[in-house]
N, CA, C and O atoms as CSV, one atom per row, in Angstrom:
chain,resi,resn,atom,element,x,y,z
A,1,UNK,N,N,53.950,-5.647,50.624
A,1,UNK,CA,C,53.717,-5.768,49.210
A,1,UNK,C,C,52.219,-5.654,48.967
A,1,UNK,O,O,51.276,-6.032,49.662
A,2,UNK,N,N,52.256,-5.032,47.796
A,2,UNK,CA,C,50.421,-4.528,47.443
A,2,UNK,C,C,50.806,-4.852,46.335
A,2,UNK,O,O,51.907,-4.804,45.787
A,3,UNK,N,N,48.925,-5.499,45.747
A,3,UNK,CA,C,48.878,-5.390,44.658
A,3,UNK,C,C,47.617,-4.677,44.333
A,3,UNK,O,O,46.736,-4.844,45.177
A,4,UNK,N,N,47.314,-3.939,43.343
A,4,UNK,CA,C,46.025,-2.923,43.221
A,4,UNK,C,C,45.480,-3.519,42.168
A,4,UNK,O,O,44.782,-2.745,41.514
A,5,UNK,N,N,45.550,-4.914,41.640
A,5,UNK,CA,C,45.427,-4.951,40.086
A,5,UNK,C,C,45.913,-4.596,38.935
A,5,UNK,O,O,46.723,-5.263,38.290
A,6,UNK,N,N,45.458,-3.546,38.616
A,6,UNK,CA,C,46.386,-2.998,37.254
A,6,UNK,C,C,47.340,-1.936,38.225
A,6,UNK,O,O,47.416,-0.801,37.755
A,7,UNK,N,N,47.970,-2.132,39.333
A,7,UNK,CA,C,48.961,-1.128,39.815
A,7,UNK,C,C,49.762,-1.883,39.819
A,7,UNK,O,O,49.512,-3.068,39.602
A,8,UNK,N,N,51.265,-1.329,40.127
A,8,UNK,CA,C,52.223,-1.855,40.216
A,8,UNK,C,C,52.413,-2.235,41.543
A,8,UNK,O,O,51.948,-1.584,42.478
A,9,UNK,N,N,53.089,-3.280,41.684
A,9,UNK,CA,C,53.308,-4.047,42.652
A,9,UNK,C,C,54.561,-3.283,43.435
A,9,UNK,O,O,55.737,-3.177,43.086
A,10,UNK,N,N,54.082,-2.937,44.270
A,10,UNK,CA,C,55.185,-2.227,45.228
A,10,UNK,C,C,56.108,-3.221,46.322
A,10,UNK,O,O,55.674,-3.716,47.362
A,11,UNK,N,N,57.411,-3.346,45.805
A,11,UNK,CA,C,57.948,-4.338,47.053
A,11,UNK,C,C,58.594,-3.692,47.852
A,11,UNK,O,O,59.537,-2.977,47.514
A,12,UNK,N,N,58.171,-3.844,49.109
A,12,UNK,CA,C,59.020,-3.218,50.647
A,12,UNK,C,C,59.454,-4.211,51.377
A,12,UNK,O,O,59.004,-5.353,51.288
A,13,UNK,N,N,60.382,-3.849,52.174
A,13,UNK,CA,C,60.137,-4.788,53.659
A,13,UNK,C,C,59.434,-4.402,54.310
A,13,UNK,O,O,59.466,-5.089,55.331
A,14,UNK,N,N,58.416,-3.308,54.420
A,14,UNK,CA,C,57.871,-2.981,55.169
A,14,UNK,C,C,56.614,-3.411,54.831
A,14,UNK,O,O,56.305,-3.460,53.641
A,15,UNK,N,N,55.578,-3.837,55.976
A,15,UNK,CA,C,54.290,-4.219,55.590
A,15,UNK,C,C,53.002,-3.371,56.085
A,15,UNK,O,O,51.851,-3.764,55.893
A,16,UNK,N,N,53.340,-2.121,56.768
A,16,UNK,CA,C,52.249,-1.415,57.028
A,16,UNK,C,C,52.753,0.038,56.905
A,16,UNK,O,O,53.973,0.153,56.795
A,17,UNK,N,N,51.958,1.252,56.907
A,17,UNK,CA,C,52.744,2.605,56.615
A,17,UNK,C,C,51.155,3.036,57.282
A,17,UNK,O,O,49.980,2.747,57.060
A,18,UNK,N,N,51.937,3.910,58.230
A,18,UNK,CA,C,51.271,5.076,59.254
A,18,UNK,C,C,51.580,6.834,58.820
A,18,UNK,O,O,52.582,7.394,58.376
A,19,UNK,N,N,50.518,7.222,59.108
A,19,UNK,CA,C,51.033,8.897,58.565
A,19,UNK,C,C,49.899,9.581,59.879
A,19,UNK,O,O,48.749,9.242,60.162
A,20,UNK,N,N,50.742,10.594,60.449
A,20,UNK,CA,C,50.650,11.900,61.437
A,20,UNK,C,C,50.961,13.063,60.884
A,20,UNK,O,O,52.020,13.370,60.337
A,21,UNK,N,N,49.845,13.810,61.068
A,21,UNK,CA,C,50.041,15.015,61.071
A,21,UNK,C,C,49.401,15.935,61.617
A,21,UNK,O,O,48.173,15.935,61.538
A,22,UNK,N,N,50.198,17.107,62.417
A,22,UNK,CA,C,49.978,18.344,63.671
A,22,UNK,C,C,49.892,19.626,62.649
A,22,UNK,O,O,50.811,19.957,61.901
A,23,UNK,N,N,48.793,20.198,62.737
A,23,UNK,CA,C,48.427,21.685,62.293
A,23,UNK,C,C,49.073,21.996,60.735
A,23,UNK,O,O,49.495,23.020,60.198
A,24,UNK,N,N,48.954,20.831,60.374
A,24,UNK,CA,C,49.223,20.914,59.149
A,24,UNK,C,C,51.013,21.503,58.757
A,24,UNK,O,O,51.239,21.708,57.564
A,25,UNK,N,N,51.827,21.669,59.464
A,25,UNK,CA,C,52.988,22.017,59.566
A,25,UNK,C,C,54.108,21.030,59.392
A,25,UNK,O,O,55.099,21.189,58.680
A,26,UNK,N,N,53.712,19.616,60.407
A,26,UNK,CA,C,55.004,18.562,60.811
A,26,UNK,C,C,54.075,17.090,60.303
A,26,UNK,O,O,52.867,16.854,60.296
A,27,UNK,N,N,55.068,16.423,59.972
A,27,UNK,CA,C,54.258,15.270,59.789
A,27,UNK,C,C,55.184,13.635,59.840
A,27,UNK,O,O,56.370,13.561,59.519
A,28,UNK,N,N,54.836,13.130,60.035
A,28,UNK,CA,C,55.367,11.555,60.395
A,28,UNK,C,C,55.097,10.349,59.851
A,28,UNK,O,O,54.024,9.826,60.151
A,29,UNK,N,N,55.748,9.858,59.202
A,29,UNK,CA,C,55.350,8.596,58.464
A,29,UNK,C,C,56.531,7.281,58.761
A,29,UNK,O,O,57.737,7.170,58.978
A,30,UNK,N,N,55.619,6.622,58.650
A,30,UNK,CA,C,56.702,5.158,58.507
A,30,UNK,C,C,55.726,4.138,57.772
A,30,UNK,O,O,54.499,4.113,57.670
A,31,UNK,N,N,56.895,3.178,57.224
A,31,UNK,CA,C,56.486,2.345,55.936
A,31,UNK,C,C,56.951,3.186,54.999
A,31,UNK,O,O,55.979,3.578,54.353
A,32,UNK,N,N,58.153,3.760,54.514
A,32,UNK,CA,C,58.474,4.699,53.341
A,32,UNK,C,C,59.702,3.843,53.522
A,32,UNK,O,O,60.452,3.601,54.467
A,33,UNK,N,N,59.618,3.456,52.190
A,33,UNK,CA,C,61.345,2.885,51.152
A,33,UNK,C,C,61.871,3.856,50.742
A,33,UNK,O,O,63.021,3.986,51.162
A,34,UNK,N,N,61.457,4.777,49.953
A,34,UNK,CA,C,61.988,5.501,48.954
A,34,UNK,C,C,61.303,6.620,49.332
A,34,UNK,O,O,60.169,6.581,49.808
A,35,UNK,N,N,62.330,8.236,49.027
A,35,UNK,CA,C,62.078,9.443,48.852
A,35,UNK,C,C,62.441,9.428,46.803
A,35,UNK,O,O,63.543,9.388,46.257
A,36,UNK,N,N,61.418,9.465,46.318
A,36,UNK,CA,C,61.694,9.705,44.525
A,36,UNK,C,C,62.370,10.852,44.459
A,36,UNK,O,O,63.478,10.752,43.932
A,37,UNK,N,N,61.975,12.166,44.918
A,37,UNK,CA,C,61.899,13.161,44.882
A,37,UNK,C,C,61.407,14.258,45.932
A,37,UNK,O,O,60.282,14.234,46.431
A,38,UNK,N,N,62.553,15.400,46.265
A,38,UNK,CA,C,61.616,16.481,46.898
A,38,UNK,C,C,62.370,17.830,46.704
A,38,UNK,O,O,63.518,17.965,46.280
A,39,UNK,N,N,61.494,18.809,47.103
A,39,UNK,CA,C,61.511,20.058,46.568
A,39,UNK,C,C,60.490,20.901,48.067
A,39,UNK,O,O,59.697,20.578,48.951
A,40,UNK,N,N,61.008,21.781,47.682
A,40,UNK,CA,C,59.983,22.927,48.521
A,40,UNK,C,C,58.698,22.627,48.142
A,40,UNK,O,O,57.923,22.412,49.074
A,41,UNK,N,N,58.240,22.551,46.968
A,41,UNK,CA,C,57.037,22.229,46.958
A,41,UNK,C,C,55.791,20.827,46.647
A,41,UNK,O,O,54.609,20.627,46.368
A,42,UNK,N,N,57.067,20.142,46.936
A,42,UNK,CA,C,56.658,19.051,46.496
A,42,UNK,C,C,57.554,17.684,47.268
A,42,UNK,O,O,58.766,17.887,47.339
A,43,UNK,N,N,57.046,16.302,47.853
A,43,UNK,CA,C,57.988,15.499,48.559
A,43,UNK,C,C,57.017,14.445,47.606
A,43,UNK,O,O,55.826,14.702,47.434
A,44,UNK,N,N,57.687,13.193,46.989
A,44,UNK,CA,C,57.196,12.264,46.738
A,44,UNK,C,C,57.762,10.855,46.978
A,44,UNK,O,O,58.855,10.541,46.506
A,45,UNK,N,N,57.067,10.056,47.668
A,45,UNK,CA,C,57.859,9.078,48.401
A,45,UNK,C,C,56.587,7.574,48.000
A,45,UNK,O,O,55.359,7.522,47.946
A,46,UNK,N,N,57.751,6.498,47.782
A,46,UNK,CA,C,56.857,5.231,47.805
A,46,UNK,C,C,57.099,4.548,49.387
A,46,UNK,O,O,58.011,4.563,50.214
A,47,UNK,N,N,55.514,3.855,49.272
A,47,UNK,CA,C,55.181,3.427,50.739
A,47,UNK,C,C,54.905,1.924,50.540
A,47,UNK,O,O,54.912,1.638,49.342
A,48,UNK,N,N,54.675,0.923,51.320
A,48,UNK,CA,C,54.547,-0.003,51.481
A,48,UNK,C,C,53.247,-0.049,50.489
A,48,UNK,O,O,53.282,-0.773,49.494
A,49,UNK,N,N,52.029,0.793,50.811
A,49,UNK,CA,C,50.928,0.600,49.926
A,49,UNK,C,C,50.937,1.646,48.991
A,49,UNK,O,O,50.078,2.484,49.267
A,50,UNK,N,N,51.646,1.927,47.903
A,50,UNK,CA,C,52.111,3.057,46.623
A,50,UNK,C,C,52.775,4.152,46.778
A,50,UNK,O,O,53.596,4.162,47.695
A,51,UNK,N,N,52.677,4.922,46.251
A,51,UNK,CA,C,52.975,6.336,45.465
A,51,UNK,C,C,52.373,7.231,46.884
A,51,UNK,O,O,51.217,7.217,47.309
A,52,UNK,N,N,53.101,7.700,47.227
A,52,UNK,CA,C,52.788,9.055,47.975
A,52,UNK,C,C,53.298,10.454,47.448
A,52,UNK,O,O,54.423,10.507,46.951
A,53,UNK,N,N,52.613,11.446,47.526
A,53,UNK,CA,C,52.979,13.089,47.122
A,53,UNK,C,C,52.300,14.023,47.543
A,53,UNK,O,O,51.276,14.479,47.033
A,54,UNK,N,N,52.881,14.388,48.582
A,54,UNK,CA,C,53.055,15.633,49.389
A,54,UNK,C,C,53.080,16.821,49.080
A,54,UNK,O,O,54.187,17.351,49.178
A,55,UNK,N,N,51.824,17.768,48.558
A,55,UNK,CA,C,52.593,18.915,47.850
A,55,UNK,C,C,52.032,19.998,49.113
A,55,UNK,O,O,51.096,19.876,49.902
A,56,UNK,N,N,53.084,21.139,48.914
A,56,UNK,CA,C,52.892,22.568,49.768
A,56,UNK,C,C,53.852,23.473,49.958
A,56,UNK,O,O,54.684,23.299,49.068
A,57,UNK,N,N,54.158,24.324,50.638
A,57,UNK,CA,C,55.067,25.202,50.158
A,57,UNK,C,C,55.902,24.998,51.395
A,57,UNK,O,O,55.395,24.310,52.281
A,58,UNK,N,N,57.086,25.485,51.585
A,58,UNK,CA,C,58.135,25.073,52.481
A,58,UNK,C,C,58.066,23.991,52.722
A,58,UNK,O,O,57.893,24.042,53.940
A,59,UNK,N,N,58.073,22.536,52.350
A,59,UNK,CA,C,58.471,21.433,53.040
A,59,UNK,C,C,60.141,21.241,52.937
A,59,UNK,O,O,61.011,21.804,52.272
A,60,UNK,N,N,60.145,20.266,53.834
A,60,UNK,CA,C,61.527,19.850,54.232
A,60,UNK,C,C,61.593,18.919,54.801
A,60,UNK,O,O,60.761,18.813,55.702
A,61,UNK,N,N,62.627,17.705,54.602
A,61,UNK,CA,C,62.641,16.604,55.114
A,61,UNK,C,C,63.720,16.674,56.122
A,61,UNK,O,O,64.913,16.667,55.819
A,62,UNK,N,N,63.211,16.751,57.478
A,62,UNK,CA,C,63.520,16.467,58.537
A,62,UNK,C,C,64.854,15.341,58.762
A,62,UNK,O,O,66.028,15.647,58.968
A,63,UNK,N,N,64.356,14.166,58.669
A,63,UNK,CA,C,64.939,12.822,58.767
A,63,UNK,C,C,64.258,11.616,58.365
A,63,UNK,O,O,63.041,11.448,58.442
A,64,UNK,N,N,65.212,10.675,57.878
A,64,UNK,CA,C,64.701,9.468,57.249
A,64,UNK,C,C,65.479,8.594,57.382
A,64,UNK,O,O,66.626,8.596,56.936
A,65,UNK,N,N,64.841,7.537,58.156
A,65,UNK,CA,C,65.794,6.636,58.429
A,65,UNK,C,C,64.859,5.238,57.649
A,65,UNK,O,O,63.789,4.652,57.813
A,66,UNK,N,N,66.506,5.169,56.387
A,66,UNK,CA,C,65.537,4.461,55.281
A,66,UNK,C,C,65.748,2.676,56.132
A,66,UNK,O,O,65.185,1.719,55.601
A,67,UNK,N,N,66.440,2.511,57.192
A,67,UNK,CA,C,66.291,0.956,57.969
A,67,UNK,C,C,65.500,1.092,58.661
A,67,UNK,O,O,65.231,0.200,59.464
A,68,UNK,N,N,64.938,2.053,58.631
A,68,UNK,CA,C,63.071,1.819,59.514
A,68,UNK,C,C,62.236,1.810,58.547
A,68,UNK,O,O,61.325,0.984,58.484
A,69,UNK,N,N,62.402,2.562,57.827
A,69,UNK,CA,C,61.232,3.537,57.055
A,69,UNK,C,C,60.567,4.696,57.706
A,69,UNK,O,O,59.448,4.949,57.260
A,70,UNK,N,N,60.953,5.357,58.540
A,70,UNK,CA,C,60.329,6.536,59.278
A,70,UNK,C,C,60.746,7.867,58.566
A,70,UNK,O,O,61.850,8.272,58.200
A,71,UNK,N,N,59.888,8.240,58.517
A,71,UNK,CA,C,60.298,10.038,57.704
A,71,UNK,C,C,59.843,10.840,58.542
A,71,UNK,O,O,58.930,10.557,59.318
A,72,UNK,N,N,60.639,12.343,58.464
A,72,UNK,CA,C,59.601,13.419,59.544
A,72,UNK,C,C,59.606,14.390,58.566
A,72,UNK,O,O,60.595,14.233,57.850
A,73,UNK,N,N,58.780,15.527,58.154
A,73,UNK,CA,C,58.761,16.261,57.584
A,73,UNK,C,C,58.216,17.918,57.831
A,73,UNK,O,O,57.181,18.050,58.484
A,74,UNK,N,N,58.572,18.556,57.564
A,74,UNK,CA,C,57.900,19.881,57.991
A,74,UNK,C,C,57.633,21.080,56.911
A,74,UNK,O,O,58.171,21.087,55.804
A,75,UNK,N,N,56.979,21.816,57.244
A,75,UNK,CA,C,56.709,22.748,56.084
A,75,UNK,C,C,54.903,23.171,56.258
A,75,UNK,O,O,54.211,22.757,57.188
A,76,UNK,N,N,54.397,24.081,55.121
A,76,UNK,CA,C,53.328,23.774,54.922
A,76,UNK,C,C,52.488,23.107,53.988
A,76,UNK,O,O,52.350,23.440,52.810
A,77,UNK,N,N,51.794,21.917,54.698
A,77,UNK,CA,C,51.269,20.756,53.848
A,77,UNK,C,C,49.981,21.258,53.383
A,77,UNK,O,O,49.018,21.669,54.030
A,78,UNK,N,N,50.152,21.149,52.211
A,78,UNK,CA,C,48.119,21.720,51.273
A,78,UNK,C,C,47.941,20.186,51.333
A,78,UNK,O,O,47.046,19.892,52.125
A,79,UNK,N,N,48.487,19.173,50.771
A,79,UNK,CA,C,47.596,18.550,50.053
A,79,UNK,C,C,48.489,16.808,50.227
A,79,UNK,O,O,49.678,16.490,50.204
A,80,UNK,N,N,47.573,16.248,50.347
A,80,UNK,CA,C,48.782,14.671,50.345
A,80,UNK,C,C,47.561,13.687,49.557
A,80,UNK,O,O,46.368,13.525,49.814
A,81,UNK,N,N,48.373,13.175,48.585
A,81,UNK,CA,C,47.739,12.466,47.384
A,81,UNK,C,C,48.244,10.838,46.981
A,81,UNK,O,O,49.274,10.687,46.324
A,82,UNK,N,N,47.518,9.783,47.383
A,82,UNK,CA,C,48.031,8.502,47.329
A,82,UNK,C,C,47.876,7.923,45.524
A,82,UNK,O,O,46.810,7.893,44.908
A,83,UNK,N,N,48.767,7.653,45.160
A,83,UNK,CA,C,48.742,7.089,43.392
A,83,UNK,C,C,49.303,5.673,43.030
A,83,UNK,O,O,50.128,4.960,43.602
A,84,UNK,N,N,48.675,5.533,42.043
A,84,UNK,CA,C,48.756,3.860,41.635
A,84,UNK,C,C,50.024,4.045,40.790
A,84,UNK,O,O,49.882,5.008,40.037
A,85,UNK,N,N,51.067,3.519,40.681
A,85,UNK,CA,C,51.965,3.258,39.190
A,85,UNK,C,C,51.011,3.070,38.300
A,85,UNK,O,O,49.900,2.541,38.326
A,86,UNK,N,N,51.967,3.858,37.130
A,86,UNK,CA,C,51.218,3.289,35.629
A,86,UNK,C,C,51.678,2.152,35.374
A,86,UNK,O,O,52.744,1.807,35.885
A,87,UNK,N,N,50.835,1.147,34.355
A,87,UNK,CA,C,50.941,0.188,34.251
A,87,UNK,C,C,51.987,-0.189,33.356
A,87,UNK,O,O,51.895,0.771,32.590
A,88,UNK,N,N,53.011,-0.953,32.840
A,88,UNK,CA,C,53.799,-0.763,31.736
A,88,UNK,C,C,53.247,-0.494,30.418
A,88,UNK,O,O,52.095,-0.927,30.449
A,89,UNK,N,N,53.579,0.184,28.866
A,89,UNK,CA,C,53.138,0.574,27.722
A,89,UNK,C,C,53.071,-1.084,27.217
A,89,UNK,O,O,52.330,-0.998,26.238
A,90,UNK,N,N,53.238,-1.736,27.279
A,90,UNK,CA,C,53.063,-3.274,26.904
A,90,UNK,C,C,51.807,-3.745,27.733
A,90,UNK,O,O,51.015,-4.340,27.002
A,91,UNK,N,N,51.495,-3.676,28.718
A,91,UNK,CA,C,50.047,-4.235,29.304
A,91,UNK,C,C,49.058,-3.593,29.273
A,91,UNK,O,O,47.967,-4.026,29.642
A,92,UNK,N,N,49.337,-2.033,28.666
A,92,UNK,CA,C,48.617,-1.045,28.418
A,92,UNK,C,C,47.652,-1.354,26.903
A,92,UNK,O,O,46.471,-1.107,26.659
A,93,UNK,N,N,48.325,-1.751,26.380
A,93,UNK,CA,C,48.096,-1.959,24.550
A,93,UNK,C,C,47.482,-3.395,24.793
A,93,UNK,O,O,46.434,-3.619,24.187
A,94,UNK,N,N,48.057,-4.533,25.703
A,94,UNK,CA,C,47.318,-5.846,24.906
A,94,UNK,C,C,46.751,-5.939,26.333
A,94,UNK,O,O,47.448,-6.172,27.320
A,95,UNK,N,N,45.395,-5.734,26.352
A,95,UNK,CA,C,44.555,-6.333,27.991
A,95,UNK,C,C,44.068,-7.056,27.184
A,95,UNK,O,O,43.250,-7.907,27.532
């Protein structure tokens, strides 16, 4: 569980998240609850510490074994981008 301040509080069982990656092709993570979403060009997954998104062209999710949290993925990776939740439209308006 993280808290970022004004991020959303991410609850896992998991308490740490590792990421590998070989020639930019294959890649390995654990600490992942959730796959939100994926696409050829795009994988977005929450981790123990936020928002993960994976963008590049051919990806593909390998395997995920959501009682570990381990993901494998392959494709070609441009770009991997860590993000905060938005905050709710109610804590947004009265700080």
């Amino acid at each position: 569980m993280k808290d970022n301040g004004n991020a959303e509080v991410f609850k896992t069982k998991f308490t740490s998240h590792a990421f590998s990656m070989t020639d930019r092709k294959k890649a390995t993570l654990s600490g992942i609850a959730k796959v939100e979403s994926s696409n050829a060009t795009e994988i977005a997954l929450v981790s123990c510490l936020g928002r993960l998104v994976i963008t590049g062209s051919e990806l593909k999710i390998e395997r995920f074994d959501v009682a570990v949290g381990d993901l494998a993925l392959v494709g070609n990776i441009d770009g991997i981008k860590y993000t905060a939740a938005k905050q709710p439209l109610l804590k947004r308006i009265f700080k």
